[in-house]
SEDO-328868 format. One line per 8 residues: number of its first residue (from 0); their letters; for each residue z, y, x of C-alpha. Coordinates in nm, 4 decimals. Layout:
<recs>
NUM> a> Z,Y,X  ...
</recs>
This chain:
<recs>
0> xxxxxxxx> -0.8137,-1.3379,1.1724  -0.7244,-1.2612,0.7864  -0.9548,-0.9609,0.7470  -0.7611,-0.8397,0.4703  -0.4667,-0.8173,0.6581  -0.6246,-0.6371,0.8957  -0.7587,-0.3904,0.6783  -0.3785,-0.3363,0.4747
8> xxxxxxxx> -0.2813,-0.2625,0.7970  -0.5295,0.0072,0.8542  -0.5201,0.1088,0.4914  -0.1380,0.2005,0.5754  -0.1295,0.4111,0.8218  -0.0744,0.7301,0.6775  -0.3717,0.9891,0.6215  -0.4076,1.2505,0.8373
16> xxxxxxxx> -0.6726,1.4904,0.9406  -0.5997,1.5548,1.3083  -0.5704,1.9222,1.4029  -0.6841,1.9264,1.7781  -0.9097,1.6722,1.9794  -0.5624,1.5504,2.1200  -0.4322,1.4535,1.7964  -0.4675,1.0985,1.6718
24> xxxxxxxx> -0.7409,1.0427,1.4215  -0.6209,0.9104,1.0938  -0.8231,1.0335,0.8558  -1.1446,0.8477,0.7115  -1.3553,0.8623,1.0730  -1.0199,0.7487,1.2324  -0.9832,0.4986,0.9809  -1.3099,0.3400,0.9749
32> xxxxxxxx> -1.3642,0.3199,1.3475  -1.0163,0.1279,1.4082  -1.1128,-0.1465,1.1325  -1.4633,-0.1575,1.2467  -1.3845,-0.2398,1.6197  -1.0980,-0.4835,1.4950  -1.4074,-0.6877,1.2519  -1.6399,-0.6422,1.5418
40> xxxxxxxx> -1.4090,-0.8069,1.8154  -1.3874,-1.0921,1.5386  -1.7597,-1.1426,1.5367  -1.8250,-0.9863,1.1927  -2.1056,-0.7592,1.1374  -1.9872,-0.4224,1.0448  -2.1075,-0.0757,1.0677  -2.0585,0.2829,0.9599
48> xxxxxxxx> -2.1726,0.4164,0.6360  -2.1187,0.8331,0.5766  -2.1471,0.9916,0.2325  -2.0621,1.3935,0.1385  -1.8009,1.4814,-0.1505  -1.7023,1.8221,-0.2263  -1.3115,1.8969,-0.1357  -1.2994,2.0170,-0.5038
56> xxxxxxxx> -1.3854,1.7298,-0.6616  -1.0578,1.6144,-0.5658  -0.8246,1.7674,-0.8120  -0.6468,1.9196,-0.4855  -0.3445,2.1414,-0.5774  -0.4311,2.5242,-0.6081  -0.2322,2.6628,-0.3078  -0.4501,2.4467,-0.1129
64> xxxxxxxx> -0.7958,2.4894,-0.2522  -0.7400,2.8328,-0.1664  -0.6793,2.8077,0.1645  -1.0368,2.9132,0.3178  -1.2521,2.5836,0.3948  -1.6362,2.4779,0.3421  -1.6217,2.2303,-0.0095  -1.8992,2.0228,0.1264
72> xxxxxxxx> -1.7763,1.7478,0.3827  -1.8411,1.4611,0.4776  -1.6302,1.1304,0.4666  -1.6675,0.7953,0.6166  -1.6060,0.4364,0.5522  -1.7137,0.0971,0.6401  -1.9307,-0.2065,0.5326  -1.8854,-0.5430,0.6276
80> xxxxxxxx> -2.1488,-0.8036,0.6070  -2.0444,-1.0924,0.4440  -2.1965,-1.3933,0.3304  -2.5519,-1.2028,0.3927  -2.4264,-0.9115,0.2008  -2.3056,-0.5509,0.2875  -1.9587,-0.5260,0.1260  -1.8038,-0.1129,0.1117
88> xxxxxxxx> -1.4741,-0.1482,0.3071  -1.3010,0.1643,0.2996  -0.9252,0.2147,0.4277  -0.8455,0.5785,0.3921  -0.5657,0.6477,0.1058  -0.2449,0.4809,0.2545  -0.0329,0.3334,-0.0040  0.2036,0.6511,-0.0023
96> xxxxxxxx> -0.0740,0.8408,-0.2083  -0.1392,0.6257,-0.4961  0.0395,0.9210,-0.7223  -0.3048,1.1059,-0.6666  -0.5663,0.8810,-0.5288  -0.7265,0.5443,-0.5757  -0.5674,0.3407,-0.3436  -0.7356,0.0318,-0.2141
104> xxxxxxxx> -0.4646,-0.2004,-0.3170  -0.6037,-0.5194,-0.3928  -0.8804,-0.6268,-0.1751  -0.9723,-0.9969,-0.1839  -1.1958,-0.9445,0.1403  -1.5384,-1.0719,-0.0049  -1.5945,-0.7504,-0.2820  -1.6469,-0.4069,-0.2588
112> xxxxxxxx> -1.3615,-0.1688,-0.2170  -1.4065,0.1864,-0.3947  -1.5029,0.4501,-0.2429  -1.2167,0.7367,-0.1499  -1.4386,0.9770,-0.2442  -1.6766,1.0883,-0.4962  -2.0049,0.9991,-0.3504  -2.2581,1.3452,-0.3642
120> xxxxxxxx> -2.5293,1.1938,-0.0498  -2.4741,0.8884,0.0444  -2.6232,0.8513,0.4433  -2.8352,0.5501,0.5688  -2.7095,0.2816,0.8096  -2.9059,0.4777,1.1072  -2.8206,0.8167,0.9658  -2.4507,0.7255,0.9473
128> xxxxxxxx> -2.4099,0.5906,1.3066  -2.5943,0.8715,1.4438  -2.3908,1.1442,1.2826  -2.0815,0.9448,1.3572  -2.1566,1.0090,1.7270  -2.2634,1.4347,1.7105  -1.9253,1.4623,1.4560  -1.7238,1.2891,1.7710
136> xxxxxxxx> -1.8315,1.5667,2.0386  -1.5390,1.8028,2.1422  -1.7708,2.1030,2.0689  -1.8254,1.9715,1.7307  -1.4960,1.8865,1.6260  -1.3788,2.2428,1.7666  -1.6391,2.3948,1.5603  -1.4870,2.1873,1.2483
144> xxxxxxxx> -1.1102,2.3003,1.2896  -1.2722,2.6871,1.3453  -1.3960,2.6563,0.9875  -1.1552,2.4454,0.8103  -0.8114,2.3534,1.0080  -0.5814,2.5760,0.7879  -0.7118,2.4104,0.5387  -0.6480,2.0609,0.6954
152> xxxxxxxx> -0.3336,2.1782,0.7871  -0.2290,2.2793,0.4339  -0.3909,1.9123,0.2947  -0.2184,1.7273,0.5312  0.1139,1.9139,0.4098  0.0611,1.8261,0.0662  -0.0111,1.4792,0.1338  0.2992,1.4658,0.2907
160> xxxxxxxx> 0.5290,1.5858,0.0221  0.3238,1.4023,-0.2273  0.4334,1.0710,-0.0187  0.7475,1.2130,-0.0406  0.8042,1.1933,-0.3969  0.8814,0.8845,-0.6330  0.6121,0.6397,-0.6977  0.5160,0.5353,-1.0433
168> x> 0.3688,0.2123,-1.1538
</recs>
């Protein structure tokens, strides 16, 4: 298995915060737990790691920071062990958004990736798998789209027309 084909093709599948428990997850959580079952079935050592960011730290348009959300969320990636060391793997921009977010274009599979985020709290190992369980509850993703899904409804909509629009070098 070429892990960095495997995580391009992750990596590619468009971002998308899913707006019911029905929906597919693409968004970081989505993301993370597709490439990290794909590297587990191939025998390498991965695992969850969850940070917080602040939505506005994200330079988001103004139509939809002002859509009614809580700024502190969390986001999640992966890390990969290799060669005895944990290497940040994270998949979430697709290609399509590289107008307004650091893409992961170039992995070589053996460094660190950037983060998608800007890191506030970074979460331990334990603390990240653990919280990647309560987040996955019905009740608690219900409880999430109560409080922000207009607002991931309006993101989603401006990722969309930003993949819309011409890419620059």
């Amino acid at each position: 298995m070429n892990i960095v084909q495997e995580f391009e093709k992750i990596r590619d599948i468009p971002y998308r915060i899913p707006l019911s428990t029905t929906e597919r997850d693409d968004c970081c959580s989505g993301k993370s737990e597709q490439l990290l079952k794909i590297l587990k079935v191939a025998g390498h050592g991965a695992r969850y790691r969850v940070c917080t960011f602040r939505w506005s730290d994200l330079n988001l348009p103004n139509w939809v920071e002002q859509v009614p959300h809580e700024n502190e969320c969390t986001h999640t990636y992966i890390e990969i062990l290799l060669d005895g060391e944990w290497k940040i793997v994270d998949a979430t921009w697709d290609r399509g958004l590289k107008n307004i977010f650091a893409v992961n274009n170039n992995w070589d599979g053996r460094s660190n990736t950037e983060v998608a985020v800007p890191v506030r709290k970074l979460f331990s190992p334990k603390q990240s798998a653990e919280y990647m369980k309560r987040s996955a509850t019905t009740d608690a993703i219900a409880e999430d789209l109560k409080k922000n899904g207009k607002f991931y409804e309006a993101f989603n909509r401006w990722l969309e027309t930003k993949r819309r629009e011409p890419r620059t070098k």
